[in-house]
C-alpha positions as CSV (number, residue, x, y, z in Angstrom):
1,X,219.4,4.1,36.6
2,X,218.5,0.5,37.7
3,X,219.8,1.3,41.1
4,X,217.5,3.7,41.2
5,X,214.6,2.8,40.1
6,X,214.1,-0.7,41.8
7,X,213.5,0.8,45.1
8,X,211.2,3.3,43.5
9,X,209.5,0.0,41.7
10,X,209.7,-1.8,45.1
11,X,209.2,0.5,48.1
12,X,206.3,2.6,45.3
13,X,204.3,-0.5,44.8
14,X,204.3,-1.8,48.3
15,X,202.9,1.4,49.1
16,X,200.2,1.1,46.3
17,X,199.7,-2.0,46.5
18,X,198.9,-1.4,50.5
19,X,196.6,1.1,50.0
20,X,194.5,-0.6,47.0
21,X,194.1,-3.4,49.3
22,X,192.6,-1.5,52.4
23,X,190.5,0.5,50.5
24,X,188.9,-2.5,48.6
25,X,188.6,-4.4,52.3
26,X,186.7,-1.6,53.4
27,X,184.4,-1.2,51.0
28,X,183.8,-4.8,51.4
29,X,182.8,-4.4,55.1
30,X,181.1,-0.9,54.6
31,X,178.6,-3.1,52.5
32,X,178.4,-5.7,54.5
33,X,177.2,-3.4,57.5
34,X,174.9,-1.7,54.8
35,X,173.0,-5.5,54.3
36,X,173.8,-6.9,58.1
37,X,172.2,-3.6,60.3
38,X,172.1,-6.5,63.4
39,X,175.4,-7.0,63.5
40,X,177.8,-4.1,64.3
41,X,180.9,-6.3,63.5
42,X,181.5,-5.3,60.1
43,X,180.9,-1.6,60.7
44,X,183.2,-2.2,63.5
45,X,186.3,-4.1,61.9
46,X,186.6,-1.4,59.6
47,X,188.6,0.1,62.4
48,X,191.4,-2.4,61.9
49,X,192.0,-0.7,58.6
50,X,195.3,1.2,59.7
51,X,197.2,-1.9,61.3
52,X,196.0,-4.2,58.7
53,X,197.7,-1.9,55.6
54,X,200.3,-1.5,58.3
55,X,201.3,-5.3,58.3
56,X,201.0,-5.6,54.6
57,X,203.3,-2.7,53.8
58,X,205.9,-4.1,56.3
59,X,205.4,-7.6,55.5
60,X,205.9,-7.1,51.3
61,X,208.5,-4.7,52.3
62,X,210.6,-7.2,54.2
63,X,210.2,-9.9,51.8
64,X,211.0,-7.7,49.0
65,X,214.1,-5.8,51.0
66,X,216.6,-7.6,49.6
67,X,215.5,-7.2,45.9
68,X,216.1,-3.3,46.4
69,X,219.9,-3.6,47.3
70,X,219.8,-0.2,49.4
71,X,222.1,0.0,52.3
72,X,223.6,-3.1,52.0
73,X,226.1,-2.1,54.8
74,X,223.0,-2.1,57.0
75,X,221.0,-5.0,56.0
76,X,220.5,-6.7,58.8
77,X,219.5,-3.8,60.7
78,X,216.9,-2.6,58.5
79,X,215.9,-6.2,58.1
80,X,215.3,-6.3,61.9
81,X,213.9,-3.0,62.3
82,X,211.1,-4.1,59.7
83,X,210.4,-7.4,61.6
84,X,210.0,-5.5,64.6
85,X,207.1,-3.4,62.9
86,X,205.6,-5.8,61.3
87,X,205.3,-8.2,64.7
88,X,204.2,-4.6,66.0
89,X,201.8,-4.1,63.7
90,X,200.4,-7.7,63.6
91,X,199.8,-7.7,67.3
92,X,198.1,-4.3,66.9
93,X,195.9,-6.0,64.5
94,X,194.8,-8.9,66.4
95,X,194.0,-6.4,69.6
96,X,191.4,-4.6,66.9
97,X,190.1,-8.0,65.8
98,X,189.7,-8.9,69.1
99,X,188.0,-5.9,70.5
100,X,185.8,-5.5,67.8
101,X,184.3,-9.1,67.9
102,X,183.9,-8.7,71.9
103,X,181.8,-5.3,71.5
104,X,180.0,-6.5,68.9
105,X,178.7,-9.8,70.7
106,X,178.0,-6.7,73.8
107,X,175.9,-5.0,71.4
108,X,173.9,-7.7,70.0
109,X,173.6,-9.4,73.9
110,X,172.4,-5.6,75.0
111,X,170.1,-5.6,71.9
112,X,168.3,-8.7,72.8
113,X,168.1,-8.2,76.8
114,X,166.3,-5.7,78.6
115,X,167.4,-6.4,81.9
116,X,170.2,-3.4,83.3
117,X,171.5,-6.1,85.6
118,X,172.4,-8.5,83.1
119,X,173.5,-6.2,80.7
120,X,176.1,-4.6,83.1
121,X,177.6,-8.1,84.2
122,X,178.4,-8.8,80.5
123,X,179.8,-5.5,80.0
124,X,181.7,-6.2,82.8
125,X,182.7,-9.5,81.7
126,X,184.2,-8.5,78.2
127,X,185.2,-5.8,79.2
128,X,188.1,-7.9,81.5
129,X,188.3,-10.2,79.1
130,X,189.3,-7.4,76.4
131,X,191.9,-6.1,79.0
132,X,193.3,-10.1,79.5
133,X,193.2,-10.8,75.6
134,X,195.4,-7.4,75.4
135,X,197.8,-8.3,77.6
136,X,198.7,-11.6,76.5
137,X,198.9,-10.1,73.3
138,X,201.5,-7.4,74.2
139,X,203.2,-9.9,76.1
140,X,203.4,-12.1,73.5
141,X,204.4,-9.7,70.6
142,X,207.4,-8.0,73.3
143,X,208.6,-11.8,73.4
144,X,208.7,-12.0,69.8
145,X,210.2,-9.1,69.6
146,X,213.1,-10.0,71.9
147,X,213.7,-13.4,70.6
148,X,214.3,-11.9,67.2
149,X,218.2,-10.5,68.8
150,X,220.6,-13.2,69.0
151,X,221.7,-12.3,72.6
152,X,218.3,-12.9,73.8
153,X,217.9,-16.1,72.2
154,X,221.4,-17.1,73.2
155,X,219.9,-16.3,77.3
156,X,216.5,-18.4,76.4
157,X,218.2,-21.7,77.6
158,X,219.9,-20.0,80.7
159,X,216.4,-18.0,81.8
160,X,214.6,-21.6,80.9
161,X,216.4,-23.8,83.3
162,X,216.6,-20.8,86.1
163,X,212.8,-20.5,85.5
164,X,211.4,-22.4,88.7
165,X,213.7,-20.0,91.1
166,X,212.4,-16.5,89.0
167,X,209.1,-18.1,89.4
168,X,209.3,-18.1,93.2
169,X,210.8,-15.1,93.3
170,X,208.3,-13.5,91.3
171,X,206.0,-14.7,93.1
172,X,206.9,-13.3,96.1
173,X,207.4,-10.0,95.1
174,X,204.1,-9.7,93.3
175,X,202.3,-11.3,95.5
176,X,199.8,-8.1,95.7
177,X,199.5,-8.1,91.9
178,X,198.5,-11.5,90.9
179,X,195.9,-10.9,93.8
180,X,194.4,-8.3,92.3
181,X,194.6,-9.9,89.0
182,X,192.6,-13.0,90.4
183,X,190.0,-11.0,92.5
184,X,189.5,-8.9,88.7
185,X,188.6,-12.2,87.2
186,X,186.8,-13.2,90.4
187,X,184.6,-9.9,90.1
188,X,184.0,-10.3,86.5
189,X,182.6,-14.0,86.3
190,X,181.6,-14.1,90.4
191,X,179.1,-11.2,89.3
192,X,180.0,-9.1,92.5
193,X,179.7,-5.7,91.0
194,X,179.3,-4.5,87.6
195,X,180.1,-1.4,85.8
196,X,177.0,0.8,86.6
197,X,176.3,-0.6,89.7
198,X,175.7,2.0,93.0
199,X,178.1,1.2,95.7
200,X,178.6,2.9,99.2
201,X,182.5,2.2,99.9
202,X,183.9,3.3,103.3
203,X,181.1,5.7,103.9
204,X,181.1,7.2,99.9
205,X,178.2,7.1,97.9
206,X,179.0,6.4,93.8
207,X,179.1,4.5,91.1
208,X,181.0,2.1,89.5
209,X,182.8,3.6,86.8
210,X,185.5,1.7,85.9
211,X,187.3,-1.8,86.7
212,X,190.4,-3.2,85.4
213,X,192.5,-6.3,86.2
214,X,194.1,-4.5,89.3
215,X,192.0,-1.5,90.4
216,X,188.4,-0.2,90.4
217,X,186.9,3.3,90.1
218,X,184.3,4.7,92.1
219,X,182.4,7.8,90.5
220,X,181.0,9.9,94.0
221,X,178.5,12.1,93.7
222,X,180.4,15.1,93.7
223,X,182.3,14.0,90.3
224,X,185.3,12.9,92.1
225,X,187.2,9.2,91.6
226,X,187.8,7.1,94.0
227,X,190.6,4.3,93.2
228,X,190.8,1.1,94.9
229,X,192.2,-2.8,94.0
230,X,190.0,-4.9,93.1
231,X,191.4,-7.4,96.0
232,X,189.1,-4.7,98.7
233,X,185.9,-6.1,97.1
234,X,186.7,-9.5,97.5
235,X,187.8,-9.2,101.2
236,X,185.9,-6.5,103.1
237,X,182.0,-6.2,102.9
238,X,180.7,-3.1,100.7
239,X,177.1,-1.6,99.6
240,X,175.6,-2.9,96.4
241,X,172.3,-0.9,96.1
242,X,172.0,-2.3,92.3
243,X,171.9,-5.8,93.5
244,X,168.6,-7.4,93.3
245,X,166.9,-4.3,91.1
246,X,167.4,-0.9,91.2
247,X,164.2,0.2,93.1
248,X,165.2,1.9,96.5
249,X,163.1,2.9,99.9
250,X,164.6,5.5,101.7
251,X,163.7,7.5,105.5
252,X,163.5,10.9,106.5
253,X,163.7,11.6,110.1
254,X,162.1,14.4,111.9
255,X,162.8,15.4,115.5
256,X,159.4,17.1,116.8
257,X,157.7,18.9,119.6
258,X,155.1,16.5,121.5
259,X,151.9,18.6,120.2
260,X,153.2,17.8,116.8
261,X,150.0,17.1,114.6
262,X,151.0,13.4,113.4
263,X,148.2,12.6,111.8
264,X,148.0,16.3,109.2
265,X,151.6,15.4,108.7
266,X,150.8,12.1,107.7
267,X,147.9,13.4,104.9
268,X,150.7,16.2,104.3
269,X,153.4,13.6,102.9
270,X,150.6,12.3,100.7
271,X,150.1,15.5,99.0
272,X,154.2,16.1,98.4
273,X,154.7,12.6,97.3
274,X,151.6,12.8,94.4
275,X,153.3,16.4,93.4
276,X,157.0,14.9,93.1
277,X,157.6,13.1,89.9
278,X,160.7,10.8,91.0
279,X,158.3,9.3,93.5
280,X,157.2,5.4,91.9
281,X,154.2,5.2,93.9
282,X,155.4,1.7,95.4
283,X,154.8,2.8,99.0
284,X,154.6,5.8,101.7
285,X,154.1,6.1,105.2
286,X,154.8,8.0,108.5
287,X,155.0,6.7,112.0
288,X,156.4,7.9,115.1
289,X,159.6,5.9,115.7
290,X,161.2,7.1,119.0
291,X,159.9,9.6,121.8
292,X,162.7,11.2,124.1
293,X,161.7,13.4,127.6
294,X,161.4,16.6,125.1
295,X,161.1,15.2,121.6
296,X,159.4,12.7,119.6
297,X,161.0,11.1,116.4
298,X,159.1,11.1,113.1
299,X,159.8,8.5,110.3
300,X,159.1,9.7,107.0
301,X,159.1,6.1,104.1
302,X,159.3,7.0,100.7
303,X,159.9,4.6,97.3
304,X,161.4,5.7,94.3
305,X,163.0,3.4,91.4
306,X,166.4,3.9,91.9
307,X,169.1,5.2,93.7
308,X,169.2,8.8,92.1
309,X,165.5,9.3,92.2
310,X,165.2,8.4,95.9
311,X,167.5,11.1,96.9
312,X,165.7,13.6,95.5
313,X,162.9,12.2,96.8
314,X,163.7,12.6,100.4
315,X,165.4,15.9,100.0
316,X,161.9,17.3,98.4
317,X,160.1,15.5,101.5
318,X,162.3,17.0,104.1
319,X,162.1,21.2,102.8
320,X,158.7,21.1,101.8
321,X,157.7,19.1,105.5
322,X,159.8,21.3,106.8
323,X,158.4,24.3,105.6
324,X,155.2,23.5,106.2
325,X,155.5,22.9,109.5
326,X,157.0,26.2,109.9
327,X,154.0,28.2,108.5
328,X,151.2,26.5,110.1
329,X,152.4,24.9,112.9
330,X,155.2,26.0,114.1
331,X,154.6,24.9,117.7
332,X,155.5,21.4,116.5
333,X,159.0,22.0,115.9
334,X,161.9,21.6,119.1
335,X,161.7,23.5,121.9
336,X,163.6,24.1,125.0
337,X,161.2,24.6,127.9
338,X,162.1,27.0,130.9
339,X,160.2,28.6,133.8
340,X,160.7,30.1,137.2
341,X,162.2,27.2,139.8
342,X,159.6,26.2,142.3
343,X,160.4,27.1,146.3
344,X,161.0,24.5,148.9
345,X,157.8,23.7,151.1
346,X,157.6,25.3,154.5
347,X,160.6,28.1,154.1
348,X,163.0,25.0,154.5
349,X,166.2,26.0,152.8
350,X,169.0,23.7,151.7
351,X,172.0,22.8,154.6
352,X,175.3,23.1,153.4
353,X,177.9,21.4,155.6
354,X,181.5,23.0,155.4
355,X,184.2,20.4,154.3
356,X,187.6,21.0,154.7
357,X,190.4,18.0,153.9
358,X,191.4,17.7,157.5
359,X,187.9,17.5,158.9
360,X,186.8,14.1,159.2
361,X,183.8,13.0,156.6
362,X,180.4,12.4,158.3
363,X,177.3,11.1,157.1
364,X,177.1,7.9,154.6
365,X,179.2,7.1,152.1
């Protein structure tokens, strides 16, 4: 009977014991979100709920093992396996820690600033800095994971003392990595783009949608990614449009008869502009720009506050322009002007002298 019920006692109240403790912690931190609305930490460290009862089930567990006397054939196996879940579990604790006290300084920093700008380069900023805290922490917890085998621990002094020549050699062979990994951190405190930010890359139009420690999304207009490393942003030159503020001024281009009426035109762009609500009102004009033996070119400028409302803009300029020139005067758009050729003076007709390649060439030239 006693074999049986001490690894009912044990394994039962570790369990118990586990779960009486995470609910009273969360209570705790539900009421301190209830009194603390302007800080989102407690609210969000209730997330670490799971891995915490994790680690305290596996860590009474393993302390307690050898009281139950199960297995015994298999003692150190069991004994290992639970060490390996609780260093598991504890690293999958501190990664919730961590990311909840990184969004929660975000959120209050976001609270207290109005500025977009500044408000994507922290998110940008913590953001890496949650990916680097991870890593070292995964890193970390595989090591202490390893070490806990005695053939691995047996290799530590071997892999110590060949450590320069791996070093080199890794080195080397990630030579591309770690250069990503440094232009991450370089775009994250150099405040070269930011999550948010409107970028033309290579001729796309998007958005910043993502950047890790190695490689950066591009949203495009059209909803597809783009992919790229990081290391492309610190070496070749790019489009920021969100640099500097978000307002834009954009051109539309017409290509117009001579007779074109420039000045209606110009009294017609007023009227679209005042009837289109993504126009800011900053600034408007139209001039003629270029002239070419059957064209002249007209420059539509148009403002708009950022990089989505100025494309609208100048699409809404450009049909209803267009239209209008259509319906009222339609001489104004390009033509192609023909007529009857005009006769030589005094009946002279062109001579034509016959060529062949053994003649000899006269005349010039």
């Amino acid at each position: 009977m006693e074999n049986v019920l001490r690894p009912l006692i044990v394994v039962g109240g570790s369990v118990v014991l586990t779960v009486v403790v995470g609910y009273l912690v969360d209570i705790l931190l539900r009421r301190a979100d209830e009194r603390h609305h302007e800080t989102p930490l407690w609210g969000l460290l209730r997330r670490c709920r799971v891995p915490l009862q994790l680690v305290l089930c596996t860590a009474i567990l393993r302390g307690s093992y050898e009281q139950t006397k199960i297995a015994k054939d298999h003692s150190a196996a069991i004994s290992r396996t639970l060490t390996l879940v609780l260093i598991g579990s504890a690293a999958w604790l501190v990664v919730r820690i961590a990311a909840a006290i990184v969004e929660s300084s975000y959120a209050r920093y976001a609270a207290m600033h109005r500025d977009p700008a500044r408000v994507r380069r922290v998110r940008t900023q913590v953001t890496l800095i949650q990916r680097v805290v991870t890593a070292i922490v995964g890193v970390v917890a595989v090591a202490a994971m390893l070490l806990t085998f005695p053939a691995m621990q047996a290799a530590g002094a071997s892999l110590l003392a060949s450590a320069g020549i791996l070093g080199i050699v890794a080195g080397v062979a990630a030579q591309s990595t770690l250069g990503n990994l440094f232009a991450g951190l370089q775009i994250a405190f150099g405040d070269m783009v930011r999550l948010g930010d409107t970028v033309v890359v290579n001729g796309e139009w998007g958005t910043i949608d993502e950047i890790t420690l190695t490689f950066l999304t591009v949203r495009t207009w059209d909803e597809r990614r783009i992919t790229m490393p990081v290391s492309y942003f610190t070496s070749k030159p790019f489009e920021n449009w969100s640099r500097g503020g978000v307002e834009m001024t954009g051109t539309v281009f017409f290509h117009l008869d001579h007779s074109a009426p420039v000045a209606l035109m110009r009294d017609r762009l007023h009227d679209i502009l005042r009837d289109c609500a993504a126009w800011d009102g900053r600034d408007w004009g139209l001039a003629v720009t270029d002239t070419t033996p059957t064209t002249i070119q007209v420059r539509a400028l148009v403002t708009a506050k950022d990089a989505d409302d100025i494309w609208t803009v100048r699409v809404t300029v450009r049909e209803q322009m267009i239209r209008w020139l259509t319906e009222h005067h339609a001489y104004a758009l390009p033509r192609v002007t023909t007529g009857t050729a005009e006769p030589m003076p005094n009946g002279h007709r062109p001579r034509f002298e016959q060529f062949t390649p053994d003649a000899p060439r006269t005349g010039r030239g």
